[in-house]
VOPAGU-2260 file (C-alpha; in pm, 1 decimal, decimal comma):
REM VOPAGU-2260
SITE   aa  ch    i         X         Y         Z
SITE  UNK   A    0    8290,7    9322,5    8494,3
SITE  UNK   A    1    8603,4    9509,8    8494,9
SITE  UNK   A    2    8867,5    9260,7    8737,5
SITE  UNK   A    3    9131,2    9536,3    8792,6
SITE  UNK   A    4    9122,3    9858,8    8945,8
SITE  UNK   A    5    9289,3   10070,8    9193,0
SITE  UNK   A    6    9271,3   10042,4    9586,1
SITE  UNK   A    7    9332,2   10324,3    9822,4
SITE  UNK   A    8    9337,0   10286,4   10196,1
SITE  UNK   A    9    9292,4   10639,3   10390,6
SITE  UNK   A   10    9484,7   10618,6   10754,3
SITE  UNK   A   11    9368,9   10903,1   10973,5
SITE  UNK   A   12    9384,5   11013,8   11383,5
SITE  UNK   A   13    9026,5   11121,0   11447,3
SITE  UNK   A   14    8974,9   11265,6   11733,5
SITE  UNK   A   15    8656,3   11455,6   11904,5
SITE  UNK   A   16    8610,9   11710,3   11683,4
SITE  UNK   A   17    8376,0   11531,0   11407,3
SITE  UNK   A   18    8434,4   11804,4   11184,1
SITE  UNK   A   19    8812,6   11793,2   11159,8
SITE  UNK   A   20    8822,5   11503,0   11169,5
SITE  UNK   A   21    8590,6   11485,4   10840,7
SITE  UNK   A   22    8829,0   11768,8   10645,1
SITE  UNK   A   23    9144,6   11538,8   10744,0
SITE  UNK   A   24    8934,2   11241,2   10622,8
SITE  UNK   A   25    8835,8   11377,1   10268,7
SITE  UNK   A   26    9133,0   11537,3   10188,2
SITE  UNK   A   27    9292,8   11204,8   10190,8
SITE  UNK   A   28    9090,7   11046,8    9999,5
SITE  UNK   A   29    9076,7   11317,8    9763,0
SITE  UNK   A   30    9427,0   11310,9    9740,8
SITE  UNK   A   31    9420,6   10934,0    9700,3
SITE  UNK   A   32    9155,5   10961,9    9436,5
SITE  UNK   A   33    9352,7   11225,2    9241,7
SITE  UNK   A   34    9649,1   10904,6    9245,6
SITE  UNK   A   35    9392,8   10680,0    9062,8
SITE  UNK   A   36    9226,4   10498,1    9351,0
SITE  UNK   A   37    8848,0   10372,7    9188,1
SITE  UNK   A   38    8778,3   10203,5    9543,2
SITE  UNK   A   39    8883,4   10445,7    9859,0
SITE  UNK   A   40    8834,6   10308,1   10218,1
SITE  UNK   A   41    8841,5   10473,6   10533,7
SITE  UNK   A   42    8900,8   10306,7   10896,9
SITE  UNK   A   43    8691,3   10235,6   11183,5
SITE  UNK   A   44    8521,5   10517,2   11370,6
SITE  UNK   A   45    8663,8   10743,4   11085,8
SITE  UNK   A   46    8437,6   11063,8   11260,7
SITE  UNK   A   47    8496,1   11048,6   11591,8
SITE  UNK   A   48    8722,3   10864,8   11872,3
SITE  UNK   A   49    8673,1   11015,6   12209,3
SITE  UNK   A   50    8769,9   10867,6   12571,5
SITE  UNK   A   51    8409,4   10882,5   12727,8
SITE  UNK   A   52    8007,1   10797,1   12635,2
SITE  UNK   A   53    7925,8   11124,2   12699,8
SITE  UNK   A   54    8136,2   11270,0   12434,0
SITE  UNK   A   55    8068,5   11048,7   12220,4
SITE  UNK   A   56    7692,0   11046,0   12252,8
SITE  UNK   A   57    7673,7   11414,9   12194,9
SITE  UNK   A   58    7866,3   11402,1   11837,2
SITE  UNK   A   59    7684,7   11105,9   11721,2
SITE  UNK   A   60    7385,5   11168,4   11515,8
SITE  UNK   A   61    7104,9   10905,0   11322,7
SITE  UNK   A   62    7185,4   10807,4   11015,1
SITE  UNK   A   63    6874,1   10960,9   10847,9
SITE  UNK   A   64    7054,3   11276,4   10850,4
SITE  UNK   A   65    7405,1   11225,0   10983,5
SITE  UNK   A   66    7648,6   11503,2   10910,0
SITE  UNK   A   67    7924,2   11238,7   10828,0
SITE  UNK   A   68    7772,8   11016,6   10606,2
SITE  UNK   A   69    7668,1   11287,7   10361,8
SITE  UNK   A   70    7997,1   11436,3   10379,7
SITE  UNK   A   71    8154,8   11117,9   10210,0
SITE  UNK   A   72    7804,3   11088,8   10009,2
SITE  UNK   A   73    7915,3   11376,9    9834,3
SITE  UNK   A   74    8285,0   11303,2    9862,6
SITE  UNK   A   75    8198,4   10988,7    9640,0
SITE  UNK   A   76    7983,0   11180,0    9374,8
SITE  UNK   A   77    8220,3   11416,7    9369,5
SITE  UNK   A   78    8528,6   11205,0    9281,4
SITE  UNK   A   79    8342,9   10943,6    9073,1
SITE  UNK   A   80    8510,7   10708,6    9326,3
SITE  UNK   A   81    8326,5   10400,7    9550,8
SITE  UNK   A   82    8429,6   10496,5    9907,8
SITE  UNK   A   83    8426,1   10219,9   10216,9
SITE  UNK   A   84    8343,9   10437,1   10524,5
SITE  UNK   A   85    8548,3   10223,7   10747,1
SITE  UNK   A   86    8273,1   10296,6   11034,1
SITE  UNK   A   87    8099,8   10598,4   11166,9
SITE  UNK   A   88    7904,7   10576,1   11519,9
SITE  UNK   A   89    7593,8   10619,9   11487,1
SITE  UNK   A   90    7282,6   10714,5   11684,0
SITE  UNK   A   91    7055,3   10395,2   11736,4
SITE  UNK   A   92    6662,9   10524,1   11773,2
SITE  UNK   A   93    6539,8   10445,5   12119,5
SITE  UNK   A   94    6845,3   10254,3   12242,9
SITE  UNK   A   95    7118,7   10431,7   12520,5
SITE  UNK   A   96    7355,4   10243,2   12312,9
SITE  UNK   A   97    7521,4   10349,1   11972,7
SITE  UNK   A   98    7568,3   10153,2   11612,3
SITE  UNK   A   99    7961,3   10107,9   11506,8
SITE  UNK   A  100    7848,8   10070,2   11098,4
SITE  UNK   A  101    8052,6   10075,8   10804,4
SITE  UNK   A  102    7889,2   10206,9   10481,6
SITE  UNK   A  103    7974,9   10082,4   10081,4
SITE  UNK   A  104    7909,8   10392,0    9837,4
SITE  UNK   A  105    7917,6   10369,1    9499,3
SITE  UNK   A  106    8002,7   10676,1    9276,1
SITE  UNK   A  107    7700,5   10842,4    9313,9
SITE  UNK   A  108    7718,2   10825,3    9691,6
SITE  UNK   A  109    7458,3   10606,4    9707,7
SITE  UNK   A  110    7456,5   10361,8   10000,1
SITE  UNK   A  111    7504,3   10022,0    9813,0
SITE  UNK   A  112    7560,7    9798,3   10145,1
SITE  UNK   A  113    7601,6    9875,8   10543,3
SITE  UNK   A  114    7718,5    9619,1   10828,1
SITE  UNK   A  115    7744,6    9694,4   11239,0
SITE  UNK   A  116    8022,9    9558,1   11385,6
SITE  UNK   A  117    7958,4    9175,7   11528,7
SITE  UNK   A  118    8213,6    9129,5   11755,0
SITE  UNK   A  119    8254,6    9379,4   12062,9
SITE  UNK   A  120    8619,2    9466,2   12195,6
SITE  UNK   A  121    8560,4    9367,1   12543,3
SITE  UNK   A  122    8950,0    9333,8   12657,1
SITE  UNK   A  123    9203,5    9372,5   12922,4
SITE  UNK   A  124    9531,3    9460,4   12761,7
SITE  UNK   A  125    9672,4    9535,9   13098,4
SITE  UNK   A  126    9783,8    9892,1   13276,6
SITE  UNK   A  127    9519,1   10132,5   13117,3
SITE  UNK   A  128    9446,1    9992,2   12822,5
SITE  UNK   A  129    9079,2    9832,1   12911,0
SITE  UNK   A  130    8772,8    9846,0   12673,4
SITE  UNK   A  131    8436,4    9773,8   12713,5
SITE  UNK   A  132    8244,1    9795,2   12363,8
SITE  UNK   A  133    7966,0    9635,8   12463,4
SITE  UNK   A  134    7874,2    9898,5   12729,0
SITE  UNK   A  135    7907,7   10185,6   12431,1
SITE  UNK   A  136    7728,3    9980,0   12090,1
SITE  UNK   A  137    7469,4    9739,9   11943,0
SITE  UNK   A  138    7635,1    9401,9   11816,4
SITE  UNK   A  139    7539,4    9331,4   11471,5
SITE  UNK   A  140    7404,7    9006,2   11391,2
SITE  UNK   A  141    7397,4    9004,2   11007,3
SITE  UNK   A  142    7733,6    8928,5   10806,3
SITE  UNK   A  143    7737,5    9134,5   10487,8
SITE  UNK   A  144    7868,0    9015,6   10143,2
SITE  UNK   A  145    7839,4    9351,5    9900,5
SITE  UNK   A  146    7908,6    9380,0    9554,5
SITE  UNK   A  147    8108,3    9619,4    9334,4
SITE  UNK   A  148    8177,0    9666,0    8964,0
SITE  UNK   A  149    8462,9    9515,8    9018,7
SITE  UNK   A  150    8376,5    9203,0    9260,2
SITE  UNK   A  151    8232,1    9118,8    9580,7
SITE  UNK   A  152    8356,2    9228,0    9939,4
SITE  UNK   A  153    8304,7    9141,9   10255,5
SITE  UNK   A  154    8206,4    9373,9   10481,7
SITE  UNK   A  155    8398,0    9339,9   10868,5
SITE  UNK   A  156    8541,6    9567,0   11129,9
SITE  UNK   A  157    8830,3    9568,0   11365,9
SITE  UNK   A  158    8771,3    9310,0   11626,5
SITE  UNK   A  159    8601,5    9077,2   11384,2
SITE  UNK   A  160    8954,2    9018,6   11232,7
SITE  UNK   A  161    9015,0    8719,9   11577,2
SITE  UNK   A  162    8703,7    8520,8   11415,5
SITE  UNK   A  163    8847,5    8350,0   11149,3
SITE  UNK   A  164    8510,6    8169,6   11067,5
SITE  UNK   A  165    8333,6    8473,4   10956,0
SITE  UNK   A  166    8632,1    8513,7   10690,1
SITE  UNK   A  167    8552,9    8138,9   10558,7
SITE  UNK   A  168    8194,9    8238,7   10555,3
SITE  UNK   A  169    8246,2    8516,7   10329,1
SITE  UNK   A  170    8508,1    8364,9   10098,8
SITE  UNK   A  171    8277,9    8073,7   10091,8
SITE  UNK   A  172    7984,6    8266,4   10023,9
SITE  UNK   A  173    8165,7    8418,8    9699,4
SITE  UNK   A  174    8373,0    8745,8    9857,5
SITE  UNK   A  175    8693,3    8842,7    9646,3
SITE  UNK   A  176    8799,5    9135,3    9916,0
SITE  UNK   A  177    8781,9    9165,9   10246,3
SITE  UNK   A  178    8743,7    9466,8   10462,9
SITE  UNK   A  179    8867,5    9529,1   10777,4
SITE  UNK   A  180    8902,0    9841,8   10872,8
SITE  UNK   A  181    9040,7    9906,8   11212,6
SITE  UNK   A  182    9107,7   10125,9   11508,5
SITE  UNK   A  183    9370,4    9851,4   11649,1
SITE  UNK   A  184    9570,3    9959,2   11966,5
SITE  UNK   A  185    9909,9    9965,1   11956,0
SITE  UNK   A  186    9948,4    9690,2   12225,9
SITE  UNK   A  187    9797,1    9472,0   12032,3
SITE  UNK   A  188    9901,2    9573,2   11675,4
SITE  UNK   A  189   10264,0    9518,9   11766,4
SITE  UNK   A  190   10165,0    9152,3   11859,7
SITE  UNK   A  191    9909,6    9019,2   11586,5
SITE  UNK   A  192    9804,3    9303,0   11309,6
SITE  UNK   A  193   10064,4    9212,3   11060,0
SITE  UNK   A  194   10019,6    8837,4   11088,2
SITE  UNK   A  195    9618,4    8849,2   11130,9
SITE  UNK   A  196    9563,5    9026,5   10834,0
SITE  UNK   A  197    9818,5    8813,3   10624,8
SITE  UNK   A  198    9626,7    8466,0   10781,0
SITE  UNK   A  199    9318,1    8632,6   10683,9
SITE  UNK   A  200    9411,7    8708,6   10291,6
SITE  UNK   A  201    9615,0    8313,6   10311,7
SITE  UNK   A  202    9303,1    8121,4   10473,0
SITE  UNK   A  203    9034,6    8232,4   10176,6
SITE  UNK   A  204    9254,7    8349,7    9882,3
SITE  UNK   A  205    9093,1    8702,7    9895,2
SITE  UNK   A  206    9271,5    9008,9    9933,2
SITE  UNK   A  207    9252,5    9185,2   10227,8
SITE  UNK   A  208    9196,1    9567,9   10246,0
SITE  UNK   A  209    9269,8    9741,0   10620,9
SITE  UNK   A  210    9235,1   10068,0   10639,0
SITE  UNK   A  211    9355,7   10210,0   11012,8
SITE  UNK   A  212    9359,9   10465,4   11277,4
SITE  UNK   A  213    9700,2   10577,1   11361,7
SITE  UNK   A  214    9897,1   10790,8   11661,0
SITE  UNK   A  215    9760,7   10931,8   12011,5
SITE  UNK   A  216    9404,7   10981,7   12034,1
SITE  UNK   A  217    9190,8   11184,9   12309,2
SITE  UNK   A  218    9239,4   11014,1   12647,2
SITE  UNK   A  219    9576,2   10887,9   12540,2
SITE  UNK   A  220    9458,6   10620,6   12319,4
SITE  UNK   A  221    9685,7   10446,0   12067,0
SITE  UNK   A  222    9615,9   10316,4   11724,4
SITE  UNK   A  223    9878,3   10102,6   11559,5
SITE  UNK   A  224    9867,3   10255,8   11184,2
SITE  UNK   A  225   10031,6   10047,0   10930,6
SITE  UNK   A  226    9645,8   10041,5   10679,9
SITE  UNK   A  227    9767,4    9739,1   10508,2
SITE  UNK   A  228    9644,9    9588,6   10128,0
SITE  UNK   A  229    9733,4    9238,3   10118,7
SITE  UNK   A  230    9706,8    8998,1    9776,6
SITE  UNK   A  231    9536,5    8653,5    9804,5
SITE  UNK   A  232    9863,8    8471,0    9829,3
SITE  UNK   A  233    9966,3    8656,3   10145,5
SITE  UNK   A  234   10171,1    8937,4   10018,2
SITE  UNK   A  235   10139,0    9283,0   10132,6
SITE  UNK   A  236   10103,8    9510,5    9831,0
SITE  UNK   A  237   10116,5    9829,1   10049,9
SITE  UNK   A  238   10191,9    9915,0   10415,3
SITE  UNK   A  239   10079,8   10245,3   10550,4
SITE  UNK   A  240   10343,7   10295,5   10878,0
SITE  UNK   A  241   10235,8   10518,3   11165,4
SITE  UNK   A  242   10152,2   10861,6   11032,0
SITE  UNK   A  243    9868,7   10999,3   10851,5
SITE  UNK   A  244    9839,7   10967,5   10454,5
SITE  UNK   A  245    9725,1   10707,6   10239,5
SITE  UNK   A  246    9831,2   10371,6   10023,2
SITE  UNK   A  247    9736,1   10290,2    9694,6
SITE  UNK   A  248    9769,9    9924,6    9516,5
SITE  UNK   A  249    9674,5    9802,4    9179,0
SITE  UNK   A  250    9398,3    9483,2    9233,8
SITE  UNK   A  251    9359,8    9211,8    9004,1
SITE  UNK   A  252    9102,7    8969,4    9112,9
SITE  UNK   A  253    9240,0    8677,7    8852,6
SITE  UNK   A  254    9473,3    8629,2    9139,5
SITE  UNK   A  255    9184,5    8508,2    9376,7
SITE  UNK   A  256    9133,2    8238,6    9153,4
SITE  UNK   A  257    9507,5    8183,1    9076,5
SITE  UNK   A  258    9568,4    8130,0    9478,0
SITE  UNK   A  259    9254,4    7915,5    9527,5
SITE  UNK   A  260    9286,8    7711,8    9270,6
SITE  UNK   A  261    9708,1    7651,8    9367,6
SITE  UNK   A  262    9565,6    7547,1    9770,8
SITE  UNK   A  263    9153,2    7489,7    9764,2
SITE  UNK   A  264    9122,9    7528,8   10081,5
SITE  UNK   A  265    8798,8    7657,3   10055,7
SITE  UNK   A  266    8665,1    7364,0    9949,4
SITE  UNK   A  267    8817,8    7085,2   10173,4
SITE  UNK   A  268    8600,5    7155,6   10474,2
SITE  UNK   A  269    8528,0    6814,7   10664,7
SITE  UNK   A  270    8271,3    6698,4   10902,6
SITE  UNK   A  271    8456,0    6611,4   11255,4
SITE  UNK   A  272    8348,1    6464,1   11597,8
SITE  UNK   A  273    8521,4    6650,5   11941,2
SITE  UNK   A  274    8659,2    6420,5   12177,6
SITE  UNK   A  275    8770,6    6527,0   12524,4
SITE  UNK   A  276    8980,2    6285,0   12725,9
């Protein structure tokens, strides 16, 4: 197993129309393919962000035959790279309610893992900025450790970055990389993006790969930007700013071990009794 490679993270501004926002999507990640990337990942809801259910219900399709999902199927055998679809939405089969999944391709476009978003954005930012995911998707229930010819990743999304225990879970469990692609708001990107994804990478020695929505979406949304790959020590390798484009970072998972064997954190868990006085 090769232990370097190349890391691209794609950071687009989808908005309604699936099939621009697709074009936008895979020229990116052509572009960042053409720069050397072996591993290209896309953010969260990478084919469609739109204000309202019924919008999105309309341009959301199963994923036996969803429009998306083949386009980066043959996006991936036709670069020869392993693309991370970030998420799609996708139609769930007899349920009013929709899947937010994220989908591990190898080279041939073959789907090698796929995860649904656990942890639903249910927050009150204040002014406008409200969200209710659990009104729009399906939680997932099933925490996803994939593997690559390069390593193992762990599979999250967006709102899963605030659970730190899933991230032990998967470093635990053998992950290398983690994934957390993201649609994160500005509000709260500002605030916590930077450091969450940094405390993320520090907590299990992995490195961290985040790629994000950026700019003004339909309904005046606002995604922070700045797709971020961090190094298991902490570092960020590359930082994406506000626009669309991409960032590419070398990876060399001998630093996992380097970091976790400096601070073995991983392995110093300790039983513990709760007192409340």
């Amino acid at each position: 197993m090769n232990r370097t490679f190349k890391m691209a993270c794609v950071q687009t501004n989808s908005g309604a129309d699936v099939q621009a926002n697709l074009d936008s999507a895979t020229y990116l990640a052509r572009k960042a393919r053409d720069s050397g990337a072996d591993l290209i990942a896309l953010p969260e809801t990478v084919n469609i962000m739109a204000p309202d259910r019924v919008t999105l219900k309309l341009h959301t399709e199963p994923e036996e035959n969803n429009t998306a999902l083949r386009a980066f199927q043959d996006l991936a055998h036709e670069t020869g790279a392993w693309v991370l679809i970030g998420s799609l939405l996708v139609e769930v089969p007899g349920s009013e309610k929709m899947a937010n999944r994220s989908f591990l391709l190898d080279d041939k476009g073959v789907i090698r893992a796929r995860y649904d978003k656990i942890h639903m954005f249910d927050v009150e930012l204040g002014g406008a900025e409200n969200h209710s995911e659990s009104k729009y998707y399906n939680a997932g229930d099933k925490l996803i450790l994939a593997t690559t010819p390069w390593g193992k990743v762990g599979l999250t999304i967006c709102y899963d970055l605030r659970f730190a225990y899933l991230y032990r879970a998967l470093g635990q469990a053998g992950a290398q990389i983690l994934s957390i692609p993201s649609a994160f708001t500005r509000i709260s990107g500002r605030a916590h993006w930077h450091v969450l994804q940094r405390a993320r990478a520090i907590e299990t020695g992995c490195y961290v790969i985040a790629p994000a929505q950026c700019g003004v979406h339909p309904g005046n949304r606002q995604t922070y930007g700045h797709s971020l790959i961090v190094d298991p020590w902490g570092e960020t390798l590359a930082d994406g700013g506000e626009d669309i484009g991409f960032i590419v970072a070398d990876i060399d998972l001998t630093k996992v071990d380097e970091a976790r064997n400096r601070i073995p954190a991983m392995n110093h868990d300790r039983d513990f009794k709760l007192f409340k006085s």
